[in-house]
C-alpha positions as CSV (number, residue, x, y, z in Angstrom):
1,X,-6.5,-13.1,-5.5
2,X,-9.2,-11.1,-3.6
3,X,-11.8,-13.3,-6.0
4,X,-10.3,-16.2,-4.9
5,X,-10.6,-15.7,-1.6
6,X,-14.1,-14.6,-1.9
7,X,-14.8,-17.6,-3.6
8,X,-12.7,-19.5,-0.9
9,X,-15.0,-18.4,2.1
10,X,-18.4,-19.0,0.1
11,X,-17.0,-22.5,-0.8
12,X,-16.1,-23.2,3.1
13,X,-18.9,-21.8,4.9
14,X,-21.6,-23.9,2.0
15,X,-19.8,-26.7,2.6
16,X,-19.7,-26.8,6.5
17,X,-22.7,-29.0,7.6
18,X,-25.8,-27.0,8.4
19,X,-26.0,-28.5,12.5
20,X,-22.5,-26.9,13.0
21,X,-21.9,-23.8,14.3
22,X,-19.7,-21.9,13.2
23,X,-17.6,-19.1,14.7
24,X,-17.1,-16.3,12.4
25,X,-15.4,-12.7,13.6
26,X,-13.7,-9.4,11.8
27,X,-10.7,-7.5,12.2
28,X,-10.4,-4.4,10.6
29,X,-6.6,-4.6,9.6
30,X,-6.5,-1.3,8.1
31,X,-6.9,0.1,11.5
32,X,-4.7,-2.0,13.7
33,X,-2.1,-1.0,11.2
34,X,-3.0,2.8,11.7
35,X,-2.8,2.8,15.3
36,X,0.6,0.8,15.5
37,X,3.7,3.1,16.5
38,X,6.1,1.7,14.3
39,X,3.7,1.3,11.0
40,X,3.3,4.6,11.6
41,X,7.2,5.3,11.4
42,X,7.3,3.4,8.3
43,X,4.9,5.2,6.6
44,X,6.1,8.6,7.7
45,X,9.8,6.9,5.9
46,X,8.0,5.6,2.7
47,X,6.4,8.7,2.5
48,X,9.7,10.9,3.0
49,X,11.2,8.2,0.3
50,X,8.0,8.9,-2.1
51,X,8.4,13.3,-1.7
52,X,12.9,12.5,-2.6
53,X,12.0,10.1,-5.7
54,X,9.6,12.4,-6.9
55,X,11.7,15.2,-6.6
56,X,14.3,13.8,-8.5
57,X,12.2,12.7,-11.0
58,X,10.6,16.2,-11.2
59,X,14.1,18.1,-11.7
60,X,14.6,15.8,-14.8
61,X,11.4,16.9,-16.4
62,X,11.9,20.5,-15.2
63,X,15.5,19.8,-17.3
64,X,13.5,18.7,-20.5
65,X,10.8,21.1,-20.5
66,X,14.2,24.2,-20.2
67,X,15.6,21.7,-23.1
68,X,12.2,22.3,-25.0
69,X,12.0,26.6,-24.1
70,X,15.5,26.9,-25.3
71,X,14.7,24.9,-28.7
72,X,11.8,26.5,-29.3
73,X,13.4,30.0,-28.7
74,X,16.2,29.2,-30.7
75,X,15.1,26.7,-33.6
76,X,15.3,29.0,-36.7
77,X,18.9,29.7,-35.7
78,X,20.1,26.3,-35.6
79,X,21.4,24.2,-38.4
80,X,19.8,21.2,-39.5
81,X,22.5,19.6,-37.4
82,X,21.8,21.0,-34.3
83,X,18.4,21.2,-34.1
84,X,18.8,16.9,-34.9
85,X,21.1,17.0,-31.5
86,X,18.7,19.6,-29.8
87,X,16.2,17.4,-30.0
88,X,18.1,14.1,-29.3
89,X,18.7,16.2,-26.0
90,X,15.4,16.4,-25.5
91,X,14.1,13.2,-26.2
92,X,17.2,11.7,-24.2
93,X,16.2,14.0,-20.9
94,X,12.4,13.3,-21.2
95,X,13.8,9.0,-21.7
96,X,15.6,9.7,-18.5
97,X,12.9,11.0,-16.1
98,X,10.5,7.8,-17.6
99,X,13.4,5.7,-16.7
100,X,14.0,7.3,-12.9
101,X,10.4,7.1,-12.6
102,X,10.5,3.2,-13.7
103,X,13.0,2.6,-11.2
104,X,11.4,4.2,-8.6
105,X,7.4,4.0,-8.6
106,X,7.0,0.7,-11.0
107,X,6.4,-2.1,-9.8
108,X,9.2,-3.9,-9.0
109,X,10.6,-0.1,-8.0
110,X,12.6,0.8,-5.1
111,X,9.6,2.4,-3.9
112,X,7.6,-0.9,-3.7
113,X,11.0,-3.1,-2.3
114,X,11.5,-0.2,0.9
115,X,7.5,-0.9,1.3
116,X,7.7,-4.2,1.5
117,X,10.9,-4.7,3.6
118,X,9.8,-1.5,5.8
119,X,5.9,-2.8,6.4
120,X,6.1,-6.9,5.6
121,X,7.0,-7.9,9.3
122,X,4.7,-5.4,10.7
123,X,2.2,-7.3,8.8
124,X,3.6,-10.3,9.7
125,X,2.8,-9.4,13.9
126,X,-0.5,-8.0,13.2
127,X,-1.6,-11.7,10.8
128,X,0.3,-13.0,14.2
129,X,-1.7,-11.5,16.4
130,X,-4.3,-11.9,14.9
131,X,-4.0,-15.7,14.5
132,X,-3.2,-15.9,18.5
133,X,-6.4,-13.7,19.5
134,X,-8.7,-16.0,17.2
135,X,-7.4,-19.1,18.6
136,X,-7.9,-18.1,22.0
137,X,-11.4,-17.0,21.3
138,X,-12.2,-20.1,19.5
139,X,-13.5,-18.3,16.3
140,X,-13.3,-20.7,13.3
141,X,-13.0,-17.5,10.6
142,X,-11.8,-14.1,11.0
143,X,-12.0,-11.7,7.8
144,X,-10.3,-8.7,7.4
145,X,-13.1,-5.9,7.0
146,X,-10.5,-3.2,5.6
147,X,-9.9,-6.2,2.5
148,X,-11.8,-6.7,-0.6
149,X,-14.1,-9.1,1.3
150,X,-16.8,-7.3,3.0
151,X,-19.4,-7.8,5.4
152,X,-22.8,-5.7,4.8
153,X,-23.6,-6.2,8.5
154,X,-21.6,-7.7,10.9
155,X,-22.3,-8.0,14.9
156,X,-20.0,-6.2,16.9
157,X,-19.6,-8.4,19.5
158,X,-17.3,-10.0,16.9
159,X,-14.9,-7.8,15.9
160,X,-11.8,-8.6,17.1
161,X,-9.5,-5.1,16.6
162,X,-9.7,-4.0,19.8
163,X,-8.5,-7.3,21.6
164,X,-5.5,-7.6,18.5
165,X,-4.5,-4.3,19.4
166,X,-4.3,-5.5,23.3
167,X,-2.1,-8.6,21.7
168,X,0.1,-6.3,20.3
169,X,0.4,-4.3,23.4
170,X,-1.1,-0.7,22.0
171,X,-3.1,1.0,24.0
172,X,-7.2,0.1,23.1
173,X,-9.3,3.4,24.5
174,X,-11.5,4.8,21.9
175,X,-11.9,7.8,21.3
176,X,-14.8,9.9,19.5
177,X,-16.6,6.4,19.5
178,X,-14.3,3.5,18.7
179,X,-13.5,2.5,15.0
């Protein structure tokens, strides 16, 4: 997608006609997003979501790897028998924690859904924002400098964070030299 988008922005600013100006500026999303209160709060929940799944996810291994101690301690006093359902224990407890963690932290996880619900309209203001501040300023571009697409140099008379975060009514003094 990032390619694309590279490829997008090359294609648009070749094919604008050389006699017309155009009016290019940078926000760097990454951090807006950092200095926003309630991102902020939703990262401090994602994380406290993140530290519970792995926890649980943790015990069950910590379960096989007893599973496993015990075996091994024991094998040469179980029966054939057993030591079949000792390790169909095992193999079932180690099945479980890959399936916990599968629900959790894959990619259609409940991790990545509570991310996406949580951060998605936060997102949404900040593109919002964003969009607002560029059409008042008359800029014909605006790329995100915290994205794949990055500028080597870029005039800061153009970069646009400081006047998003005004838009979204945080509070813009720098400190220790800005951004």
């Amino acid at each position: 997608m990032m390619r694309f988008l590279s490829l997008l922005a090359a294609v648009l600013l070749a094919a604008a006609p050389a006699s017309a100006q155009q009016r290019i500026a940078h926000v760097d999303t990454e951090a807006v997003m950092q200095r926003l209160p309630e991102f902020q709060s939703a990262q401090q929940e994602v994380n406290r979501l993140t530290s519970q799944y792995q926890a649980e996810v943790d015990a069950l291994i910590r379960e096989a790897e007893a599973l496993e101690q015990e075996y091994a301690a024991r094998e040469l006093l179980y029966t054939d028998q057993e030591r079949e359902t000792k390790q169909n224990e095992i193999t079932a407890k180690r099945s479980e924690a890959d399936a916990l963690r599968r629900r959790y932290f894959g990619p259609q996880g409940e991790l990545v859904r509570q991310q996406q619900s949580t951060l998605r309209p936060i997102q949404e203001r900040v593109l919002d924002a964003v969009e607002t501040v560029a059409d008042e300023a008359g800029y014909d571009y605006v790329f995100d400098r915290a994205g794949e697409i990055v500028f080597l140099y870029a005039k800061s008379q153009y970069d646009l964070t400081e006047r998003v975060l005004d838009e979204l009514g945080v509070t813009t003094t720098r400190a220790g030299g800005g951004l």
